[in-house]
N, C-alpha and C positions, 0 to 999 in steps of 0.2 A: 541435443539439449540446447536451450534457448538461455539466454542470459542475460539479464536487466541490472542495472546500477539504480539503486533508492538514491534518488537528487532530495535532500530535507530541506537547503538552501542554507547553507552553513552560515550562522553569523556569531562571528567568533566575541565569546563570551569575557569580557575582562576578570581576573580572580576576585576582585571585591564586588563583581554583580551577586547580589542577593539569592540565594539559592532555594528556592521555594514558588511556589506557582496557586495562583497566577503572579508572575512578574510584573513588578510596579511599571507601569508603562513610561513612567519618567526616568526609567534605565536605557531605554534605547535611544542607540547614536542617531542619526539619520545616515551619517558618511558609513557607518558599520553596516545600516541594513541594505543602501545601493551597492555596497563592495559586494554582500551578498549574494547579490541576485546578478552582478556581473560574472562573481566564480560560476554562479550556475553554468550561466552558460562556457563558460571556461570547461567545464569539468565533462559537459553534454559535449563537446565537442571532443575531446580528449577519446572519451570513451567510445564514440562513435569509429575514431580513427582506433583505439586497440581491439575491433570488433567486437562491439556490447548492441547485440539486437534491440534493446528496450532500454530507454532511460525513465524511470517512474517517479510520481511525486503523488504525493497526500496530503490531506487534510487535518492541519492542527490548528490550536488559538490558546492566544494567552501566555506565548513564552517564545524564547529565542530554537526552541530546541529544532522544531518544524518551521520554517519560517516562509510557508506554503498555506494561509487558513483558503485560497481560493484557487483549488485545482486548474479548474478550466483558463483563470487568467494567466496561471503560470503555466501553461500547456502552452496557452494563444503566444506567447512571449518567447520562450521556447523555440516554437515552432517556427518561428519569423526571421531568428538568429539564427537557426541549422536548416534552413531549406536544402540548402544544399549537400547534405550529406546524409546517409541511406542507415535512420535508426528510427525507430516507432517511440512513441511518449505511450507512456501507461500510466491514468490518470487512476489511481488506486483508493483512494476516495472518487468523486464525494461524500460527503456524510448524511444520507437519505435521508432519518428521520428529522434533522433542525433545519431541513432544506425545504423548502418550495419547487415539488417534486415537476412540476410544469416547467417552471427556469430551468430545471436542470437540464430539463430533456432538449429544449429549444436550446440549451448553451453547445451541449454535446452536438448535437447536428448542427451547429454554424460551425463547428469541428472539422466534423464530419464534410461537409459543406467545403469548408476551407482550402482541407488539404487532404483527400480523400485517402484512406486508404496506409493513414502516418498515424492516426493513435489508435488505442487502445482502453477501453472503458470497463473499469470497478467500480460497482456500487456496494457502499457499504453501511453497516449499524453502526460502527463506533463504539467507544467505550464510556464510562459513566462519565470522566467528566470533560467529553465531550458535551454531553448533553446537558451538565449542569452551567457550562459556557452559552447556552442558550436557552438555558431556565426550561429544559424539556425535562419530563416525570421518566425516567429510567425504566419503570413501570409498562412505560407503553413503548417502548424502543422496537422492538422485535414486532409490533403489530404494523407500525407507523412503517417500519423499513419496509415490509412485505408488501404494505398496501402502495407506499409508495414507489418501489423499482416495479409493482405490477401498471402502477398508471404511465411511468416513464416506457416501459418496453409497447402495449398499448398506443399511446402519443405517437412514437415513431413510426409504428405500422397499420395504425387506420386510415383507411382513404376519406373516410367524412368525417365530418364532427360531430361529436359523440359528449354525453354528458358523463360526471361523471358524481356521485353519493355514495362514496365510503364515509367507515367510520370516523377516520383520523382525514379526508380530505377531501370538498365538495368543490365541481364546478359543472356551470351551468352550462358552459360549452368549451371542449378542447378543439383544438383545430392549429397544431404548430407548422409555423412555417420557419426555416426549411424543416425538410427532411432530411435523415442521413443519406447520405448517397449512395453507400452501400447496400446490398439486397439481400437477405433480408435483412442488415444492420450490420451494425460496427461488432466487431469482434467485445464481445460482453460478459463480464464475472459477476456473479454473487460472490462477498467473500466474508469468510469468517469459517469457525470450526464447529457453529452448531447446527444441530440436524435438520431445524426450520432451515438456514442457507445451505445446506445441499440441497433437501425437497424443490429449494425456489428452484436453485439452477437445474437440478434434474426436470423438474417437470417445465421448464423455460426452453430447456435446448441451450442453455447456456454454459459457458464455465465456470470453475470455483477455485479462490485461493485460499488460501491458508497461510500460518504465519506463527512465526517465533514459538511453536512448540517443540517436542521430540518427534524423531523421525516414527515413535513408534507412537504417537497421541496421535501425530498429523496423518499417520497411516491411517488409523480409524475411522479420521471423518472423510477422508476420501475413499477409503473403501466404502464408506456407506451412500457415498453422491453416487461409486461407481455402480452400486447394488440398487438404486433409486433411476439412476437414470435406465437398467436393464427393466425395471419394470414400467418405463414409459415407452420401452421401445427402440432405443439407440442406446450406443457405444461412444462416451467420450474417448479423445485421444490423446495423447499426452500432452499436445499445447495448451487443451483447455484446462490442465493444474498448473495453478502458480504456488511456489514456497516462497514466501519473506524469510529471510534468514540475516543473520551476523553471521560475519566470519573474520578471524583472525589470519593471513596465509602469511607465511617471512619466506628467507629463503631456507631455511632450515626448518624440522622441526622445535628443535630446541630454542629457539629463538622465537617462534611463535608462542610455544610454552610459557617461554619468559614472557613474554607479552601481557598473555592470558593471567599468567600470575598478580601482575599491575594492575591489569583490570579491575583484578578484584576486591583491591583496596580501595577504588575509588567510591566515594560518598555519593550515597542517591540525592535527587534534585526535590526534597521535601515538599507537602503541599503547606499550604497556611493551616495555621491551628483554626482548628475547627472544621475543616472542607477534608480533611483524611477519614474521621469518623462519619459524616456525611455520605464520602462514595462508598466507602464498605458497607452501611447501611441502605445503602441505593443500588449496589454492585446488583446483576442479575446475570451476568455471564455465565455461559455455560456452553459443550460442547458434547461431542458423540461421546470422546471418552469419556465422561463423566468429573471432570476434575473442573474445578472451580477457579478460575484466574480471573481477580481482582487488578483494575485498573491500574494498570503501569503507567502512573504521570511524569513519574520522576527521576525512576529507578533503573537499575544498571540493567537492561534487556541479555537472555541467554543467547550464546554463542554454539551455532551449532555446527559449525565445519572451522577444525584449526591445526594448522601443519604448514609442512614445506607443502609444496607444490604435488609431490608425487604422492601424500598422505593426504592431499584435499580430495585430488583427483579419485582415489577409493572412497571415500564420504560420500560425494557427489552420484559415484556409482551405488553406495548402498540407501541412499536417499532416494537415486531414480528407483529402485527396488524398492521399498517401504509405503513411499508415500506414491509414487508413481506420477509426481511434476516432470512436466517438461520445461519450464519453464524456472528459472532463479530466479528470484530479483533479492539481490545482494546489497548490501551492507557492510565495509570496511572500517569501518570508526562509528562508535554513538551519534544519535543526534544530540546538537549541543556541543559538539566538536567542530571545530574551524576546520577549515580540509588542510592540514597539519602535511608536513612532508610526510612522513611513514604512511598516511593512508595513502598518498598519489605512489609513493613504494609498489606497496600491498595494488593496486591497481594496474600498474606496470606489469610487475609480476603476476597477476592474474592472467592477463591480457598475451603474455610471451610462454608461459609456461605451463598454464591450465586450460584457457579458451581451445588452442589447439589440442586437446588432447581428450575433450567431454562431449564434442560434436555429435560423436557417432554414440555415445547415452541414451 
């Protein structure tokens, strides 16, 4: 079992910042948002030394919570401050459809390019108001993603240039320089939980993540990537599923518990009156299992592994059993949490009395 730290770039919140999104942009510090990006690498480094294979970041806008809206620059940034120590970045965005799917693929192979062989690339839909952060029709998310990671995986691997007239994006000639260095590419996800993003990666040869459901929702859609990819011919393996998850670990369970209890009390990060009934009326998500999850702008994300150390480590095992990831990429605190001592705790602890013991998963 493989394990990744979600880096969101913590920029710690004062309690009279406005709680509602989009965030008045006249609430941000400037000294708070470089502290930010210094802890990153603070924390990338940390984690590299308590042996964390993957350090990952995403695509948000519009608030303190994600404080990452451009994958690849905070990849490039990243990547310049830990050359020297042996961890992968997994850029878990971008957000394909408000993208300019040609940039992307030229960002990633100067990547590629770069530091051969150090990231790791998702491509993904996003959620509604992502796209209303980019005045995109929700409507057409799912066609726009599809079309667009098919022109990006294309780009990387044609040797001439090539037109190209889809629906949602026209050019008259692709021809990216560089190329990824890798053959046939950089290690590659479709991610999300619906059966369009299995079909992509199954009939791609790619892999697929998933995220912040139950072990038994997220079983589904990867049971059904793993029953799509048998009909094209291969056998994913377990590094090509990734789980996004939260997790609560103390050193007790009891303590964890109490934790979990706090949690729950805490107040979601509201949208502006008027943009809530908006994304529910724009919402189109959907997944294998059938269940309907509406944009999570603001609100408290489920927790899906929480204990001492010795009742994570069974989770972790009945999650490689369910879902069948090889891969975590973890989550100790909300985004919108400053990296607060108890999450560097919960880290530590990871890192001394879990990492060694889920290897062989």
């Amino acid at each position: 079992m493989k394990v990744s730290f979600f880096e969101t770039g913590r920029y710690e919140t004062p309690p009279d910042m406005p709680r509602e999104w989009p965030v008045p942009p006249a609430e941000y510090d400037p000294a708070v948002g470089a502290k930010a990006y210094r802890g990153m690498v603070e924390r990338a480094r940390h984690v590299a030394k308590l042996g964390f294979d993957w350090i990952s970041l995403s695509e948000h806008h519009y608030s303190p919570r994600i404080l990452t809206p451009s994958p690849p620059l905070s990849a490039a940034f990243l990547a310049a401050q830990i050359a020297d120590l042996d961890i992968k970045i997994a850029l878990l965005g971008p957000i394909v459809p408000v993208s300019n799917p040609i940039r992307v693929a030229e960002e990633l192979a100067m990547l590629d390019t770069m530091a051969p062989g150090r990231f790791v690339f998702g491509l993904l839909r996003g959620t509604t108001n992502e796209y209303l952060s980019y005045d995109l029709n929700p409507k057409e998310a799912r066609e726009r993603t599809d079309e667009g990671m098919e022109l990006i995986l294309r780009a990387w691997s044609e040797p001439q240039p090539f037109g190209w007239q889809g629906r949602y994006f026209q050019y008259r000639t692709v021809s990216i320089w560089p190329r990824p260095q890798q053959d046939p590419g950089p290690p590659t996800y479709a991610l999300g939980t619906s059966a369009e993003a299995a079909e992509f990666a199954a009939r791609h040869h790619i892999g697929l993540g998933v995220s912040y459901g139950t072990f038994a929702l997220m079983g589904k859609a990867t049971g059904h990537y793993r029953e799509r990819c048998a009909a094209y011919g291969w056998e994913p393996g377990p590094d090509d599923i990734i789980y996004r998850a939260n997790m609560i670990l103390a050193e007790t369970d009891e303590a964890a518990e109490a934790a979990l209890a706090r949690r729950a009390g805490q107040a979601p990060f509201p949208v502006r009156a008027g943009l809530r009934d908006a994304l529910i009326a724009a919402d189109t998500t959907r997944n294998v299992g059938g269940e309907k999850r509406p944009a999570n702008v603001g609100g408290v994300l489920p927790i899906s592994f929480c204990g001492g150390p010795d009742r994570v480590v069974e989770q972790i095992r009945r999650c490689r059993e369910e879902i069948g990831a090889g891969v975590l990429d973890l989550s100790l605190a909300d985004p919108g949490m400053g990296a607060n001592d108890a999450m560097m705790a919960s880290l530590d602890l990871l890192g001394r009395k879990v990492l060694p013991h889920i290897r062989d998963i």
